[in-house]
C-alpha positions in Angstrom: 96.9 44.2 121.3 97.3 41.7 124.3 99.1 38.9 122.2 102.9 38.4 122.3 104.9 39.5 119.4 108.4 40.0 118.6 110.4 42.8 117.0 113.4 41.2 115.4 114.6 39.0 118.2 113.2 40.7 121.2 109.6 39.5 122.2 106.8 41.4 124.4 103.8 39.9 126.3 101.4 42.3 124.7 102.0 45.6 122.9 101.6 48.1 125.6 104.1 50.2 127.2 104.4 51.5 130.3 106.5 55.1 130.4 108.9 56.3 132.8 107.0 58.3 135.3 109.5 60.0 137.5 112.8 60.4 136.7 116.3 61.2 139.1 115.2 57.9 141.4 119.2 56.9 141.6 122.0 57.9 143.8 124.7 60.4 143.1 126.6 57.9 141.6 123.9 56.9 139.2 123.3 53.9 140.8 120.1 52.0 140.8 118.6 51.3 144.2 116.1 49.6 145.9 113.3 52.0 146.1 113.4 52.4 142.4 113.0 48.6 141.9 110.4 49.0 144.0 108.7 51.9 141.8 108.9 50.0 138.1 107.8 46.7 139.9 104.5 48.0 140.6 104.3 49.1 137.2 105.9 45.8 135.5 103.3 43.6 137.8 100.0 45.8 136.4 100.5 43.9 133.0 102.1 45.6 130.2 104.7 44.0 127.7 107.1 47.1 127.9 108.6 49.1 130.9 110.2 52.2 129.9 113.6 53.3 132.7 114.2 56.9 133.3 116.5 58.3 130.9 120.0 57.2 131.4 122.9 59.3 130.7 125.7 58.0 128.5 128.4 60.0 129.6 129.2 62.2 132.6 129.1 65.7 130.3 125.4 64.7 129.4 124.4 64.1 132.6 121.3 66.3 133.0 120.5 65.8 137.3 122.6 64.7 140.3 120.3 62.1 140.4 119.8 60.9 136.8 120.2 56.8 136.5 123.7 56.7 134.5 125.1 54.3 131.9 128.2 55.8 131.7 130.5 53.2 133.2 131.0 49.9 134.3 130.1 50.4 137.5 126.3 51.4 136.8 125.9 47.8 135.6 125.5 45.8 138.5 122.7 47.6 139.9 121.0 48.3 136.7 121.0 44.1 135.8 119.5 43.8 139.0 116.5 46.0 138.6 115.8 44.4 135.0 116.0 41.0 136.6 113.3 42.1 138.9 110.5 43.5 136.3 111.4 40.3 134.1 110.0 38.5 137.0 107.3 40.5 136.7 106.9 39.0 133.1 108.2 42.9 131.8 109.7 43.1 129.0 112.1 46.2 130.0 113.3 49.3 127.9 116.3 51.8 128.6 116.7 55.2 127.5 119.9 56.9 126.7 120.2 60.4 127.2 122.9 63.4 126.3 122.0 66.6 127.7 123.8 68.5 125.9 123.3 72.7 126.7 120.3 71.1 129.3 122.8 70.9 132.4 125.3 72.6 134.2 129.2 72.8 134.9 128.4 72.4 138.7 126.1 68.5 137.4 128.1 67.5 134.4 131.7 68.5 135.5 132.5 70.4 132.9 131.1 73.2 130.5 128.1 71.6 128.9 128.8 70.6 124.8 125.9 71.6 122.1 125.8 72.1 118.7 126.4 75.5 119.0 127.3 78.0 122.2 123.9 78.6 123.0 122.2 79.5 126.7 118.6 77.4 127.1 117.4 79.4 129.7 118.9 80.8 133.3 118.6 77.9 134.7 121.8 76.3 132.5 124.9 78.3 131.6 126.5 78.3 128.2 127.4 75.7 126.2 130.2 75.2 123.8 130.1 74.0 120.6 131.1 70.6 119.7 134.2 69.7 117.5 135.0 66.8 115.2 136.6 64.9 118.1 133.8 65.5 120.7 131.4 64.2 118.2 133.6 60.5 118.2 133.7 60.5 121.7 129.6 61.0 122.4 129.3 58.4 119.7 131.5 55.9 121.4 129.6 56.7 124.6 126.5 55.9 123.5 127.7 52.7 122.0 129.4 51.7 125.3 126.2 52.4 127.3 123.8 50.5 124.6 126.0 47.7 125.2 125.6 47.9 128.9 122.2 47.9 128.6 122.4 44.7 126.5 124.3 43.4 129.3 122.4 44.3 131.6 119.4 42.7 130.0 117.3 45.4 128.3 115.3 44.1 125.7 115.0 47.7 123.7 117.2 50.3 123.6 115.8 53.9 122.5 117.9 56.8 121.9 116.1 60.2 123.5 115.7 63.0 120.9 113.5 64.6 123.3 113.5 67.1 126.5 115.4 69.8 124.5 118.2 67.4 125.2 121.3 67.2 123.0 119.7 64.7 120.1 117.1 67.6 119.9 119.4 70.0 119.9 120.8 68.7 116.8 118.0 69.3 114.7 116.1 72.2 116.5 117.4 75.3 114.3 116.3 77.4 117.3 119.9 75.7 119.1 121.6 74.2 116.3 123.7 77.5 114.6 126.0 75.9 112.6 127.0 75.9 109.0 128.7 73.1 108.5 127.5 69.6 107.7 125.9 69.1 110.9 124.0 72.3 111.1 120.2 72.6 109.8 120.8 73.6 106.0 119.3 70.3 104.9 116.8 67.3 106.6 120.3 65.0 105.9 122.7 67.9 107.9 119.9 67.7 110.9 119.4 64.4 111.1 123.2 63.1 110.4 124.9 62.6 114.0 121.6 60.9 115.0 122.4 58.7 112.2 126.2 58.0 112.9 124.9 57.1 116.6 122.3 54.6 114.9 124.5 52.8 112.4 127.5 52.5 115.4 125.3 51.2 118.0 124.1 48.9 115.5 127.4 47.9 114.8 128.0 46.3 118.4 124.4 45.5 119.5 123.0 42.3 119.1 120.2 42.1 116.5 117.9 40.4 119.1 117.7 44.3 120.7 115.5 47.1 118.8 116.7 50.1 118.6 114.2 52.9 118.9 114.5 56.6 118.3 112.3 59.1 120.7 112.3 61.8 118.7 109.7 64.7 118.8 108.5 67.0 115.9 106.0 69.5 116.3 107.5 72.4 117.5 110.0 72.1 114.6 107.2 73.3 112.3 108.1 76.7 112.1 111.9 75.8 111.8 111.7 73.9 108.7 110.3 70.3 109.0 107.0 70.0 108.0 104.8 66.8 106.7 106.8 67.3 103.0 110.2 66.9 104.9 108.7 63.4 106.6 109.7 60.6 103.4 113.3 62.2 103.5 113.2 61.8 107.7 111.8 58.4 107.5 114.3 57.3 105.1 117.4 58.4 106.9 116.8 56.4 110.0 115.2 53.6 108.2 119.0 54.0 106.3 121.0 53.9 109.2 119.5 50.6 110.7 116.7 52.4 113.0 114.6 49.5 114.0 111.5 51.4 116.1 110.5 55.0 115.0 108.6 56.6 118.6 107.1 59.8 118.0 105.8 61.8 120.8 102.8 64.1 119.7 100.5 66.6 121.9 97.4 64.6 120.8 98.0 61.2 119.6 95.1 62.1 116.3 96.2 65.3 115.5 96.6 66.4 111.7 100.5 67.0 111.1 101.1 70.5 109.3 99.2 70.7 106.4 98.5 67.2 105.8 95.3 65.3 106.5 96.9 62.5 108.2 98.5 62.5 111.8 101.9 61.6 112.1 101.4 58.2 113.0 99.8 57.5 109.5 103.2 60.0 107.6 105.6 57.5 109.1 103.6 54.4 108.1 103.2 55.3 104.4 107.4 55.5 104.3 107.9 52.5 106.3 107.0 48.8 107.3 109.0 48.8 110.6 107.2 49.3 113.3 106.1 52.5 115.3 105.4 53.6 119.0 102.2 55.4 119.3 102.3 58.3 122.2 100.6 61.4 122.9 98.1 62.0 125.3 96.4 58.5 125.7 94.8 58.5 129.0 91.0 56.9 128.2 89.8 53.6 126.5 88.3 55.9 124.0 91.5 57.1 122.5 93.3 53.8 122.8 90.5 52.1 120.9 91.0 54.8 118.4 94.7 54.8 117.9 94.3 50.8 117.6 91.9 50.7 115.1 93.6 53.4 113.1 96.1 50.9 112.1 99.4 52.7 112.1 101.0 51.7 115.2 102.8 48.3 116.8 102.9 49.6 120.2 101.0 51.9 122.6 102.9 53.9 125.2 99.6 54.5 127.4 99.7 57.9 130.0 101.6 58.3 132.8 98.7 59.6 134.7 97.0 56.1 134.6 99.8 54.3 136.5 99.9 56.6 139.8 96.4 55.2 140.4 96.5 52.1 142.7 94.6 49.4 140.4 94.7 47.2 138.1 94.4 48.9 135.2 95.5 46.5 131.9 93.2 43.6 133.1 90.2 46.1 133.0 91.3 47.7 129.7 91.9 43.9 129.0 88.4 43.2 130.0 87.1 46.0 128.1 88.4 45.5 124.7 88.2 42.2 124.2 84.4 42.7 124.5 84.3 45.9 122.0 87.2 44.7 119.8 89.2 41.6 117.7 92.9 41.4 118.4 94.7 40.8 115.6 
């Protein structure tokens, strides 16, 4: 767990990640600044191999806070390099996330009336959404690329894709938002999962091979919308397909059972695929750590954000404490 190891091109002190504890830290601009260096170099000097950023967005439409870190243009680069230079002196390793809000924003943060997969309202605290067209699709792809590429510049040694936060890649295949009949609706796993894909393969496309790309994607409260542990191979296979290189499920409880299976989801996604996998859901003691480790399934460990607003030194005790009750391998 505490040796270096590489994925692809892109090598880690150890296999433990740190996650992105608060998030809107920029300026209005999107802009990095200083007292956000000084947040993630706190986390980068306690020790682990991988610092997550706050969620980045890729374009101004997807731009989910007036304060959201952004990605979206040229001018975010100079501040962002700056901040990664400054957790790789801390020995970090450092990760950024690109976001879409999708429906998850307003016209008053975004510009413009928010784009979904269908017109749907989240809540009262977003108006409505339209839905996307053929054309609006191409542009939100070439986004994405253009930020990945940034963050490449930038120096980012993994770039993950956020499926989460009811934001647009969730959208997508949430049939609770996604309405539509056509080939990107939810009639099929491959309709759900198909503009995730197209982002995938066209980042990969213009992304060095020496970056990972990961996918944050979260499942479980699609199980009563039709993706279940049977529809798992099928989901694995897609993104392995499209040149996915880290598959980072998020879970309520890291060991849960998945649906009707016996096995969590950790141990679904291994049985479809070498590559390697992000363990995270609730890991906030030694205990469940230990237990995710020796379960076998995982290559990294994205430890709770709980345990990095305490003012210690955390990984050399957990470093301490399982290398007396455990065997790195």
């Amino acid at each position: 767990m505490f040796q270096q190891f590489e994925i692809g091109g892109a090598s880690f002190r150890n296999r433990l990640i740190v996650p992105a504890i608060k998030e809107n830290q920029a300026d209005k601009r999107g802009l990095a600044i200083p007292a956000m260096t000084r947040h993630y170099r706190e986390r980068a000097s306690q020790g682990a191999g991988l610092v997550m950023l706050e969620s980045a967005y890729v374009m101004k439409q997807g731009r989910a806070g007036m304060q959201q870190l952004g990605l979206s243009s040229e001018q975010h680069l100079a501040k962002l390099a700056d901040l990664i230079s400054a957790l790789k002196k801390e020995g970090a390793s450092v990760g950024v996330s690109l976001s879409h809000a999708g429906a998850k924003t307003t016209e008053d943060i975004c510009g413009e009336e928010p784009v979904a997969p269908s017109r749907i309202h989240i809540n009262k605290e977003y108006g409505s959404s339209r839905e996307f067209d053929a054309s609006d699709r191409q542009e939100i792809i070439m986004f994405f690329v253009h930020a990945a590429e940034r963050a490449e510049e930038a120096g980012a040694s993994f770039i993950e894709l956020n499926g989460t936060q009811q934001f647009l890649l969730d959208q997508c295949i949430s049939a609770r938002y996604n309405l539509r009949d056509d080939e990107y609706g939810c009639k099929t796993i491959e309709d759900r999962f198909r503009f995730v894909c197209e982002i995938i393969q066209a980042i990969r496309k213009r992304v060095s091979q020496e970056v990972p790309i990961s996918y944050h994607f979260s499942l479980y409260e699609k199980l009563e919308e039709g993706i279940g542990d049977q529809e798992i191979p099928e989901i694995v296979s897609l993104l392995d397909q499209a040149g996915l290189d880290v598959f980072h499920p998020v879970m309520p409880y890291i060991m849960n059972k998945f649906d009707q299976s016996d096995d969590n989801l950790l141990a679904l996604i291994r049985q479809n695929t070498p590559k390697p996998i992000v363990a995270n859901g609730n890991i906030k003691s030694l205990q469940t750590l230990k237990d995710v480790y020796e379960d076998g399934n995982s290559s990294m460990y994205m430890l709770d954000r709980a345990l990095f607003t305490l003012k210690t030194q955390w990984f050399a005790f957990l470093k301490r404490k399982l290398a007396a009750e455990t065997t790195p391998s």
